[in-house]
N, C-alpha and C positions, 0 to 999 in steps of 0.2 A: 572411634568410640561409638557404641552404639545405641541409635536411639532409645532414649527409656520417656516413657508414659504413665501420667496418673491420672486413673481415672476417679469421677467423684463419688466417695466412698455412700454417704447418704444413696444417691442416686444407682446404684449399683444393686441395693441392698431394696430398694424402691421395687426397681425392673422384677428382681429374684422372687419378692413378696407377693409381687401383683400377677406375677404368672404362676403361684402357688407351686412353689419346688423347692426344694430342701437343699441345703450347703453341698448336701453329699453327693445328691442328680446333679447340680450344676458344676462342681468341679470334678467333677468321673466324664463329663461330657466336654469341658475344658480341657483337662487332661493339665489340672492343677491339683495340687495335694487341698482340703480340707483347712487345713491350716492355713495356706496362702491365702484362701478365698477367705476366712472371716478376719484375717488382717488386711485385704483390699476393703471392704465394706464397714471396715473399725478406722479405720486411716488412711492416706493420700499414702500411696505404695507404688513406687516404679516397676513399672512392668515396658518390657520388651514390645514392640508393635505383633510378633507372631502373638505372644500371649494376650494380648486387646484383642486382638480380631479371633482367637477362638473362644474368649471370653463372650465377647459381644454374641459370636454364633451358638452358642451354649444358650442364650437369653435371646436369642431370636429378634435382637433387633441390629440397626445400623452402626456401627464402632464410634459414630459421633455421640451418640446418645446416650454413653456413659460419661462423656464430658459435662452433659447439664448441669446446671446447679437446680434449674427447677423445670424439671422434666416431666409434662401429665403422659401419663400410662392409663387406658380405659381398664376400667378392672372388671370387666369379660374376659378380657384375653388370656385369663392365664392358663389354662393347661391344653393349651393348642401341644402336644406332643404325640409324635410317631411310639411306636410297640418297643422301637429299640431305645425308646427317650429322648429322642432327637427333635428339635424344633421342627414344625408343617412347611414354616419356611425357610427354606436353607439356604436357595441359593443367591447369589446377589440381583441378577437378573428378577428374579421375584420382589426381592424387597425395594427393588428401583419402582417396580411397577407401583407396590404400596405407596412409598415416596411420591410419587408421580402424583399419583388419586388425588391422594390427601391435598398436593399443592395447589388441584383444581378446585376441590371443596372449598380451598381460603380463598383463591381465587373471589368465586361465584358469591361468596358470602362479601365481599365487600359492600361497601355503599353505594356501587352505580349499577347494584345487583338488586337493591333495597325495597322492594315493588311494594311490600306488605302481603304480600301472597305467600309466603313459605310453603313447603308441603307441612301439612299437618299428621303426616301418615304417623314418625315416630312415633311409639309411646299408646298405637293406638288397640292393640293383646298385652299383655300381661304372661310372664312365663310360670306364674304361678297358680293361673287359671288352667282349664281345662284345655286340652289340645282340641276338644270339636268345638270350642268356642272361638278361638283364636285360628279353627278351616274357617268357622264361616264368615270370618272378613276377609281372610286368604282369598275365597273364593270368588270375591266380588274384580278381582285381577286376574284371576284363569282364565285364558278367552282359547278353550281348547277347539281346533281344525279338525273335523274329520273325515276319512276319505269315503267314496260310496258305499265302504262296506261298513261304516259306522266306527272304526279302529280310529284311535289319536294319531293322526301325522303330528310327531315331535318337531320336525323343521318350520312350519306353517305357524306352529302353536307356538315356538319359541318367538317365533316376528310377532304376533297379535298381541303377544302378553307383554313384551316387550314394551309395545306404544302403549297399551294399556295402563302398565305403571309409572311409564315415562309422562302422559295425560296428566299424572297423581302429581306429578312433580320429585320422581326420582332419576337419576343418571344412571345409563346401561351403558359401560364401555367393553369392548371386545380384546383381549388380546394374546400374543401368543407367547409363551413361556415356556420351551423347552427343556423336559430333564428336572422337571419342580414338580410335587404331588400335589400342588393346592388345585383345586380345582376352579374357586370364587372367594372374594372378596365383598365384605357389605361394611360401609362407613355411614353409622347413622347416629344421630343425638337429634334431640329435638333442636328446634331453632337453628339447624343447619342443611344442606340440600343433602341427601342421603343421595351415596354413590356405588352402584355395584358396580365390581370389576369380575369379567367371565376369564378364564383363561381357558383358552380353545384348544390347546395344544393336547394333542389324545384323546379329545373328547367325541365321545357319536352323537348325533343331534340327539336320544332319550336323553342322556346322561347329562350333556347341555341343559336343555329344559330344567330336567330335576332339578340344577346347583342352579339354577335362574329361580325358580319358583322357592328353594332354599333360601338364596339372600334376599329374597324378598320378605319372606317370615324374621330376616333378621333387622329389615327396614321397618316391620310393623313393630316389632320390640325397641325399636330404637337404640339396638347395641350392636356394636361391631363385631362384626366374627371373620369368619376361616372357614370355606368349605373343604376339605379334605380328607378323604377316604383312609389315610393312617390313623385318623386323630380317634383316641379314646378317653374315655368316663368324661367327655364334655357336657353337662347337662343343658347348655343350651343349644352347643350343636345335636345334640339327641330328641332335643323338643322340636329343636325346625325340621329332623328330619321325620317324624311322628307327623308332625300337621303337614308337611309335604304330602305325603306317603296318603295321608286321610284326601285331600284336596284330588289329586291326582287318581288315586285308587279308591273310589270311595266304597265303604263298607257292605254296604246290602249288594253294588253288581261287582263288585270283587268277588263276594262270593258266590253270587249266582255263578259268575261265568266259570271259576273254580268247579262248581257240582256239575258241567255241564262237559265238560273234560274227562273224557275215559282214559287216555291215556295214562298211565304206571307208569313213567321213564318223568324223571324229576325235569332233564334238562327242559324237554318238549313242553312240556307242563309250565313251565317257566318262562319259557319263549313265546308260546303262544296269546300267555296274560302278559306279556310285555310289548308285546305288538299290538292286544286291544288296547293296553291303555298308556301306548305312548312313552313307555318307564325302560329301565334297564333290566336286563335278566337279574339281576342282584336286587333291585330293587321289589321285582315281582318274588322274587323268591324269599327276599327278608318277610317284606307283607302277609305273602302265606303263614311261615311262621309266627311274627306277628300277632297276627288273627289267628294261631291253633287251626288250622285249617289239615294240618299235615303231620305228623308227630317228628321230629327235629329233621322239617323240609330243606331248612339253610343250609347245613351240615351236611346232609347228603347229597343236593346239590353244588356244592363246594368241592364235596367228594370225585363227584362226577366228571369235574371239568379239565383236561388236557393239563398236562404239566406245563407245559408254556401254551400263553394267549399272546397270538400279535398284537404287535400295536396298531392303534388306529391312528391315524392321521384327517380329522375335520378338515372341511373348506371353510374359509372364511364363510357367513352370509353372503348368496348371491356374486357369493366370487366364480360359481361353474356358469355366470351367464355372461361375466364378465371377463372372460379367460384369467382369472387370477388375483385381476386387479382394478383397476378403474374407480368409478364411484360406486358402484357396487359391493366393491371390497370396504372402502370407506365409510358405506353407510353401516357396514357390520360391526364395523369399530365401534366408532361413535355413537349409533345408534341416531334420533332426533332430539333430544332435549338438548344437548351442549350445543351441537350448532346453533340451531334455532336460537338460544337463550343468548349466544355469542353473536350472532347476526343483527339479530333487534339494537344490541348494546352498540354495536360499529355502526346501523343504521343511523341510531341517537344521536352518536360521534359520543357516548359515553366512553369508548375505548377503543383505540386503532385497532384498524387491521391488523398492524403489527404485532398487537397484542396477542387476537385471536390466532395468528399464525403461531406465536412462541407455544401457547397450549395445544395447539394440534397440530403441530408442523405441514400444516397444508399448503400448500399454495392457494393464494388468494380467489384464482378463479375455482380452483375444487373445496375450495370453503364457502364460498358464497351460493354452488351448486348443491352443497349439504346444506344450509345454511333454508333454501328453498323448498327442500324437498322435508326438511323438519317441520317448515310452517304446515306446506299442507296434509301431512300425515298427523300430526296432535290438534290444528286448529280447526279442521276440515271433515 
């Protein structure tokens, strides 16, 4: 006989509401009739495990999570969806990562966690102020590299901004995620340790940077997002990427160096303002348009581009010094605040090593070697 499953219908009906989508997007994306779907959310209805699990994928969360009886949903999150209506996050692999995050926030937020220091960043813009009000506290976390000839090195500048926010008291973890379009992860509320997650998989250091300096803007709003290049009409992934875009491109030498460009040919045009400042060619060329700089510059440089782009493949941070791996690879993950903050707590004998190894699956000597090398990059 075969398994059957009821999910909880309140809690079902929750998820659907707080991601703002209609009976008819979620079971066209189920690949349930209408009908079924507002008798799962009206009543305990047995459903088959295939039909749970592409229910649960339809609503973009874990299959357990329709089991809740009291399940919180942050209500940002809801129209995280791709063009064809598909959740940002599909695949399991991604949502483990989410999972993951999140178990380190409760972690950290315990009592032997307690210092009375929290970051205060959450809560600290407003999305319904102005986007240059909400660059210029952006700004005070930019700690842009640049090379002799005054252009943004994105690799350099994604390390400094990094310690920069991580100083503030937020969490930078690295990781890789294959065949998922999310690019970042940002876990923020006030009174909690706000946590971005990068996922490095495809990314070129600009592009990195940009979704770093993205979830940052979403630690200073103090709400959780989704950076992801499918995602549309999100208005707060649209505001972060506006103060991104101001922070990084700022307006008076965006356009200076725009009027100082002879070249006609969109792509060059677009390449050359994405190497002074550090951004994507997509990103230099939304700007353009943007700012009216060009009469519909995005479009025709979209026009322009090869019908197939290879994929790019990143190195971890300091993994090309480290052939691949080592602590170099390691500190790209983790970044320094988790060590560090894990280190102190095993010094105290607040919490075994044992501990700190289940959260980072390190070995004890390459956890105590991050663990070192956190102190003196944030305290130092």
């Amino acid at each position: 006989m075969a398994l059957k499953l009821s999910p909880e219908p309140k809690t079902v009906k929750l998820i659907r509401e707080a991601r703002q989508l209609t009976s008819a997007a979620v079971a066209a994306e189920a690949k349930l009739s209408e009908q079924l779907l507002t008798a799962i959310e009206a009543k305990p209805t047995e459903l088959t495990k295939a039909k749970v699990v592409s229910l649960a994928k339809a609503l973009a969360v874990p299959p357990q999570f329709l089991f809740h009886k009291k399940l919180e949903i942050e209500e940002n999150l809801p129209d995280f969806r791709t063009a064809a209506n598909r959740p940002a996050i599909l695949t399991s692999a991604g949502l483990s990562r989410v999972q993951r995050a999140k178990s380190i926030i409760s972690y950290l937020d315990d009592d032997v966690f307690a210092t009375g220091e929290k970051p205060q960043l959450a809560g600290s813009i407003d999305i319904k102020g102005e986007v240059e009000a909400a660059a210029a506290v952006l700004r005070k976390y930019y700690s842009p590299v640049r090379r002799s000839d005054g252009t943004v090195d994105p690799g350099d500048t994604f390390r400094e901004t990094r310690v920069t926010i991580e100083k503030e008291g937020a969490i930078v973890l690295c990781d890789r995620v294959a065949n998922d379009s999310f690019r970042g992860f940002c876990f923020s509320e006030k009174g909690h340790f706000p946590l971005i997650l990068i996922n490095i998989a495809g990314q070129r250091p600009a592009t990195k940077l940009f979704t770093l300096m993205h979830e940052i803007v979403h630690v200073l709003l103090g709400r959780t997002g989704v950076s992801d290049p499918t995602l549309i009409e999100n208005k707060v992934e649209q505001f972060c990427n506006r103060v991104t875009a101001s922070v990084m491109m700022p307006t008076d030498a965006f356009v200076s160096a725009f009027r100082q460009l002879t070249s006609k040919d969109v792509r060059r045009v677009a390449n050359a303002l994405a190497n002074r400042f550090g951004v994507s060619k997509q990103a230099a060329a939304i700007r353009i348009s943007e700012l009216k700089l060009s009469d519909d510059f995005y479009g025709r440089w979209l026009r322009s581009l090869p019908p197939r782009i290879p994929p790019i493949e990143e190195e971890d941070e300091d993994a090309s010094v480290s052939g691949g791996g080592g602590i170099g690879a390691q500190v790209g993950r983790f970044g320094y605040l988790l060590p560090h903050m894990l280190g102190k707590a095993v010094d105290k004998r607040s919490i075994s090593i044992l501990d700190a190894y289940r959260l980072t699956n390190l070995k004890p000597q390459t956890f105590s070697q991050l663990a070192k090398i956190g102190e003196r990059r944030l305290e130092h």
